[in-house]
C-alpha positions in Angstrom: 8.5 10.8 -8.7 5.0 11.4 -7.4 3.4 8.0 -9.1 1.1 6.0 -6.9 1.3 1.8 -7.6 -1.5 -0.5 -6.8 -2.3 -4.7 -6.8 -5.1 -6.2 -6.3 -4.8 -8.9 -3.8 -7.4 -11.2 -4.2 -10.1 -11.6 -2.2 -10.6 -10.6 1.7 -10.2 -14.9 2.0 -7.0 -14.9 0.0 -5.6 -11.7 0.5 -3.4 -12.9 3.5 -1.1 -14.9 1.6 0.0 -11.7 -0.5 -0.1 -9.4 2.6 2.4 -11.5 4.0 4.7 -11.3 1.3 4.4 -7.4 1.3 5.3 -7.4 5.0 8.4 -9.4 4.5 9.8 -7.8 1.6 9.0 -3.9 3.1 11.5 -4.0 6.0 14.6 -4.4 4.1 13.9 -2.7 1.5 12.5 0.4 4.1 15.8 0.3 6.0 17.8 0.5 2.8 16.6 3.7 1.6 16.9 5.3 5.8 13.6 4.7 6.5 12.0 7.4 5.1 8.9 8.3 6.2 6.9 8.8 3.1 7.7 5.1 2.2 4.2 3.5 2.9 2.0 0.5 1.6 -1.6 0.9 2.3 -5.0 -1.7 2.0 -8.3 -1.1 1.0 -11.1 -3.8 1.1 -13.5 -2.7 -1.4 -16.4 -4.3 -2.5 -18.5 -2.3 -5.3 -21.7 -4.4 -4.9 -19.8 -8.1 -5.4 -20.9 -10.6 -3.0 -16.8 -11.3 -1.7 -14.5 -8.0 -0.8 -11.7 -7.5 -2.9 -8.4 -6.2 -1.3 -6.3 -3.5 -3.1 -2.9 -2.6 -1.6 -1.5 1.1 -2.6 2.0 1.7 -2.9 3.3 5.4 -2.1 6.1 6.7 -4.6 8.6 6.1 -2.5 7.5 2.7 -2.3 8.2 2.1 -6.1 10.7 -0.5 -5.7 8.8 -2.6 -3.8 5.5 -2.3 -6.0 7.7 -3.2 -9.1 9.1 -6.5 -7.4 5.0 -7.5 -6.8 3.7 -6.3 -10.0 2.2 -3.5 -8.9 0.7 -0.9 -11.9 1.0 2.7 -12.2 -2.5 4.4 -10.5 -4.0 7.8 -9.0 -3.0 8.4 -5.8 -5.5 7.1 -3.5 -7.9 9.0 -1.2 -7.5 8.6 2.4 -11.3 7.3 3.2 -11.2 3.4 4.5 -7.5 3.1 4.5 -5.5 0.8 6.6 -1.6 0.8 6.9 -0.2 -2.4 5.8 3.6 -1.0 6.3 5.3 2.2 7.3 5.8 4.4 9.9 2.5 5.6 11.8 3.8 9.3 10.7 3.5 8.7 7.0 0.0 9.3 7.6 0.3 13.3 7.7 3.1 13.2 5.2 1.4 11.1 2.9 -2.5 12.7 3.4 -1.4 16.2 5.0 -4.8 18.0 6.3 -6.6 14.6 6.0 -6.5 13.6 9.7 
């Protein structure tokens, strides 16, 4: 499965509370499937000309599980360009965006 997931998470204000949840329900589910690498969850704050910043989180395929439990919807997989790693292993980056770094 090579779908991408993503959720909007509110505003940059707001965003916290559903970050939070994210990085409590990632480790267990991480360690359950051995930690794999490619298991990532990512943030963007974008703000297309609105006066607040929206945040999106991006959930890589093998972070399905996790995206389905948050209500995460089906997307294109995300370019690399203003990115931050919400959870995952710092290696997922070349994994995930090989040739990007």
């Amino acid at each position: 499965m090579n779908t991408w997931f993503s959720k909007s998470l509110g505003d940059a204000i707001w965003a916290f509370t559903q970050t939070g949840q994210i990085e409590t329900l990632f480790p267990p589910l991480f360690a359950a499937a051995g930690g794999p690498v490619g298991m990532a969850v990512f943030t963007r704050y974008e703000s297309e000309g609105r006066l607040q910043c929206e945040v999106l989180a991006y959930f890589s395929p093998a972070a399905a599980e996790l995206a389905h439990r948050v209500g995460a919807q089906p997307c294109q997989k995300p370019s690399r360009q203003a990115l931050d790693l919400l959870a995952g292993a710092p290696g997922c980056w070349a994994v995930l965006f090989p040739g990007s770094e």
